[in-house]
N, C-alpha and C positions, 0 to 999 in steps of 0.2 A: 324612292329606294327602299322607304321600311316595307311597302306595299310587296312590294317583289321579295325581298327579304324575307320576307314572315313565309308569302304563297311558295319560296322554293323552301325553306325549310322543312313544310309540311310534305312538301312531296317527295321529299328525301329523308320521311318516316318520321318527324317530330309529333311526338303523340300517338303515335300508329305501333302496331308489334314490330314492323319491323326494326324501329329505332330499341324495341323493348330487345329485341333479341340478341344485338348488337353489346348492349349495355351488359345483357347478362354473361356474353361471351368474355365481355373487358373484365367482368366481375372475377372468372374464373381465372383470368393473367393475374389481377389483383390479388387475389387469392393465397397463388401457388407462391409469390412474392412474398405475402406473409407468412407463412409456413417457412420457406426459407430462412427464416431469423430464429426457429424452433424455440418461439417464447423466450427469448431473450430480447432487452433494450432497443430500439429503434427510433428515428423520426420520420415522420408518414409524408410529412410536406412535399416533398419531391417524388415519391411513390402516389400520393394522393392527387396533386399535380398531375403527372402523367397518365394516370387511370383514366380520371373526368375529362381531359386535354382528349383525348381518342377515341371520344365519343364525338364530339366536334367536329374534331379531323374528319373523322371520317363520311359527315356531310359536304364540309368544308373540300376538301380534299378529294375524298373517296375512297382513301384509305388508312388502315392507322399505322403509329409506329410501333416500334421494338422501347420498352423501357431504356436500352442503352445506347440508343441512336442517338449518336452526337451533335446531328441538326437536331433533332428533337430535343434534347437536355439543354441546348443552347440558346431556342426559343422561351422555352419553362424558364431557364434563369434569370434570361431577360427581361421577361413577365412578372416575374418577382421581384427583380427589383426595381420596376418600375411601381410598382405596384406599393413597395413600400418607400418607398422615394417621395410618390405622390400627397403623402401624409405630410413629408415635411414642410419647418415652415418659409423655408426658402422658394417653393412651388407653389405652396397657397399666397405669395407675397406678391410671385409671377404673375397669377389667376385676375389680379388688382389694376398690376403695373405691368404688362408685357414688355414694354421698353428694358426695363432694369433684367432684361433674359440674359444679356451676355454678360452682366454680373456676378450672376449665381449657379455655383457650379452644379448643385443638383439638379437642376433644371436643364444644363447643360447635358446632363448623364442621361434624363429622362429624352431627351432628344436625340442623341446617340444613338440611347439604346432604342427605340422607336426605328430610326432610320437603318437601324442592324437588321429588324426582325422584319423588313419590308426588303429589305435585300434579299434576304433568304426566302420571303412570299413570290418577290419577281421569278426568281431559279425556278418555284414551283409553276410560275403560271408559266413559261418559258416552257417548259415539257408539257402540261396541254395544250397551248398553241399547237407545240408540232405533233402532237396527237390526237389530235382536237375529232370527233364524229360526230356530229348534229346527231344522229342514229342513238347513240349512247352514251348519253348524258349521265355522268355519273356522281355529280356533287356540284354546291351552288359555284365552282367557278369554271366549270362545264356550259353553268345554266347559264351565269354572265355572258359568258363568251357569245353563245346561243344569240345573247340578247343583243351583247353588241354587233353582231351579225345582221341580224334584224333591222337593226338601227343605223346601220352604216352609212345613209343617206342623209340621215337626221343632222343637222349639225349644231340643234343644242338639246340633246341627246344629254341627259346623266348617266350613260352606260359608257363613260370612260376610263382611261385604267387607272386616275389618281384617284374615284371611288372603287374601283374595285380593289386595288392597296388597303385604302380605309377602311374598309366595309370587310376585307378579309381580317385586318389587324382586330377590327370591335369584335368580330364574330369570337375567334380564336381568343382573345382577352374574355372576355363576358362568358364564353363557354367552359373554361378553366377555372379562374379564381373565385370565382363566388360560391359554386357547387362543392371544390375543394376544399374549400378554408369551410364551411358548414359543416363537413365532414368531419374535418380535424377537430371541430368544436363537440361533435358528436361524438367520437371516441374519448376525448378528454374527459367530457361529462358523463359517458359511463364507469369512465374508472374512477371520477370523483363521489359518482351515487350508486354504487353494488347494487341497494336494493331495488331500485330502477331499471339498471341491466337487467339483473333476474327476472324481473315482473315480466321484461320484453323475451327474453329466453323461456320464456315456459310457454307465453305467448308462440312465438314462433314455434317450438315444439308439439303444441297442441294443434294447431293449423294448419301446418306444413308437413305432408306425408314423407316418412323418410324417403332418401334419393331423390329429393325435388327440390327447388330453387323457390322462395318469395318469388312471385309476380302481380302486376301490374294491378289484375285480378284480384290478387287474397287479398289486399289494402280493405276492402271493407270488412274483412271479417275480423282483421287488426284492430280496434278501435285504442286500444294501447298503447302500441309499435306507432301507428299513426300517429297519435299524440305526444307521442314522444318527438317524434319527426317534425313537428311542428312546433313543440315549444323549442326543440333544441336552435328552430330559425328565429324565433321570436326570443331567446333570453339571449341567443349571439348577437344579437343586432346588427350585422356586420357593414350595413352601410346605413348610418346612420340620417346622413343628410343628403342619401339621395341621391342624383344626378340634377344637375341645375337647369333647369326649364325657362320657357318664356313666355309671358304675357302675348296673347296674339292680339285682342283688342283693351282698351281700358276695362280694366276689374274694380268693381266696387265691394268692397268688405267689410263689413261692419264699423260705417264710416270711416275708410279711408277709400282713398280712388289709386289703384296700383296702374299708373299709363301704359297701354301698349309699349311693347318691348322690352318690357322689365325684366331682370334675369331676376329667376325665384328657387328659393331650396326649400322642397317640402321635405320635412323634415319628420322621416318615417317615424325617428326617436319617441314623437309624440305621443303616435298611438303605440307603438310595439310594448311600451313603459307607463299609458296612460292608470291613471290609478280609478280610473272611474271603467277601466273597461276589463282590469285585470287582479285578481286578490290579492295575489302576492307579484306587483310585477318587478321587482328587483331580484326574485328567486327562479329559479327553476324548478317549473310544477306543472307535469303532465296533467295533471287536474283540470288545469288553466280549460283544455281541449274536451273533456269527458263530464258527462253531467252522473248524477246521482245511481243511476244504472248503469254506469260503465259504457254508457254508449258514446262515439264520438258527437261531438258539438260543434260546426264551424263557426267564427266568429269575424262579425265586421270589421274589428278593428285588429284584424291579423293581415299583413299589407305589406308583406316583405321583397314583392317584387313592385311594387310601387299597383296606382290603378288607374282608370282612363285610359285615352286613345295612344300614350305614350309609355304605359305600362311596358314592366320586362319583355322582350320579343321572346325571348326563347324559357318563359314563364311555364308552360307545359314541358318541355325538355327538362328542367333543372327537379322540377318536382320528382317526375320518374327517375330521373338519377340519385337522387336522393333517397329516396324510400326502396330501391334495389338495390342500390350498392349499401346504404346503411342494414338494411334490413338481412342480406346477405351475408354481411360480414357478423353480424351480431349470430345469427344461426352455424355461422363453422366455429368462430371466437367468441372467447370471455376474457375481456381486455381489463389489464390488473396495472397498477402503477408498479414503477421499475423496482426493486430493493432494496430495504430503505426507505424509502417514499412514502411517508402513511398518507391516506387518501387527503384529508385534512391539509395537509399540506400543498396537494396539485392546487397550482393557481390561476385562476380563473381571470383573470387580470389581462385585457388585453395589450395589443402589441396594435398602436395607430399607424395607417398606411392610406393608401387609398378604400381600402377595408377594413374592420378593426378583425384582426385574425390570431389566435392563441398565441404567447409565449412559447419560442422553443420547450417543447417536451420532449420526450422520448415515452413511448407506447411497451406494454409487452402482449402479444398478440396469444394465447393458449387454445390452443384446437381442443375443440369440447369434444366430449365420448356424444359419436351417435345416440340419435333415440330406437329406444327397443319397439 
């Protein structure tokens, strides 16, 4: 399944312009969104949500939705609070003891709302069934369907539709909150460090011909803006321990023997915080990225989509979201804390979930004077 996964991703422009072109389309819905609030108080979470959700979609799918689309807002909710539910300690209690599930009600919630948002997937595969064209194929559950077409003699076949449920739910989960909530950490930390924004605002002014957009391209003349983008994923940390893996045969590590089959949490925390690979790693320091010339610097132990054969799938997608949609929005806006607020005060403090993701804030978004 990841096989397939990954090869229809790419062919429905993960990594390619046309995924770039897409992004930058959502950029300017995102945009006109912020603008709408005309520099006044906001929270980006559900706007930020929906932006990076319609990129997905519209692999996923084939198409995106309207910000006010009430199946759309209803899946985003659901995601949310799944998502922060998952942090509880009533779900990590489950993770132990699965038996004790019809005990605990938030786990009960996270199950609910799971079987909600696969309701609402079925309705969607239900209309391409009955529109289904081998000829044009339009998004991976076009491709699915293709596949299980192909396979319809097979009868142990994983082209069935309780992975295609699953495998639509991970896609749709995984291409939402992780890109979004990176975001939201992204504008917070420019309104908690001015002179950092700035440095990225002159940046983007000096590289970016007026009436043009950041693309995929200007990132190397960024060396800045990039490192910015980078440390902002490395001092969020947002998933700290990872997704839990497993032993395929006996591991030996520095004398101990971990058996085949062992559930393991690598635990990205290590490096993203280590003090031997980072100066200040409990601060926020573009530096961290850029050496002595200004020039960008990649580093080994920057590992935020995890690495090896199991690494993030959609690790190329989340990056170019990241760096257009931040890089975009920092070029129209200079985002200022609300009134009142002195910067000192924005707290940086996360909110534990299945992700660790900001503290409710409210944003104020200022459309910057063009450059001459």
């Amino acid at each position: 399944m990841r096989r397939f996964t990954l090869s229809t991703l790419r062919d429905f422009g993960m990594g390619k312009k046309t995924i770039e072109d897409k992004i930058l389309d959502e950029l300017q819905a995102l945009i006109k969104n912020f603008e709408s609030h005309k520099g006044k108080p906001f929270d980006t979470r559900i706007i930020l949500n929906s932006a990076v959700s319609n990129v997905i979609c519209s692999i996923i799918f084939g198409k995106r939705f309207q910000y006010d689309d009430p199946t759309f807002l209803t899946l985003i909710d659901l995601l949310a609070e799944n998502v922060r539910l998952l942090g509880a300690p009533q779900v990590q209690l489950f993770n132990f003891f699965p038996k004790l599930g019809f005990l605990l009600g938030a786990q009960k919630t996270v199950e609910r709302n799971t079987d909600q948002q696969i309701a609402f997937f079925q309705g969607f595969f239900k209309e391409h069934k009955m529109e289904f064209d081998a000829n044009n194929i339009t998004g991976f559950i076009d491709a699915y369907l293709l596949k299980q077409e192909q396979e319809s003699k097979n009868s142990s076949t994983y082209f069935h539709e309780k992975n295609l449920e699953y495998s639509t739910l991970d896609l749709f989960a995984a291409g939402t909150e992780t890109t979004s909530t990176t975001l939201r950490w992204g504008l917070l930390l420019m309104m908690k460090y001015p002179e950092i924004q700035r440095k990225v605002h002159e940046e983007i002014t000096r590289v970016i011909k007026p009436g043009q957009v950041p693309r995929v391209q200007d990132r190397k003349n960024m060396p800045y803006t990039d490192a910015v983008a980078h440390e902002i994923q490395r001092f969020a940390n947002i998933l700290p321990l990872n997704v839990s893996r497993g032993t395929t045969t006996d591991v030996h590590f520095r004398g101990y023997c971990i058996p085949k089959g062992t559930e393991v949490m690598p635990l990205l925390i290590s490096v993203l915080q280590d003090k031997t690979q980072w100066a200040t790693p409990y601060e926020f320091n573009p530096q961290h990225f850029l050496d002595a010339n200004g020039r960008f610097v990649k580093k080994d132990a920057f590992m935020p989509f995890s690495i090896g054969r199991r690494a993030c799938v959609g690790e190329s997608l989340a990056k170019m979201e990241l760096f257009l949609f931040f890089a975009g929005l920092l070029q129209k806006f200079t985002f200022h804390a609300p009134p009142g607020v002195a910067e000192a005060d924005l707290d940086l403090t996360e909110e534990v979930g299945f992700t660790l993701s900001p503290k409710p804030h409210a944003v104020c978004a200022v459309v910057r004077k063009p450059a001459v």
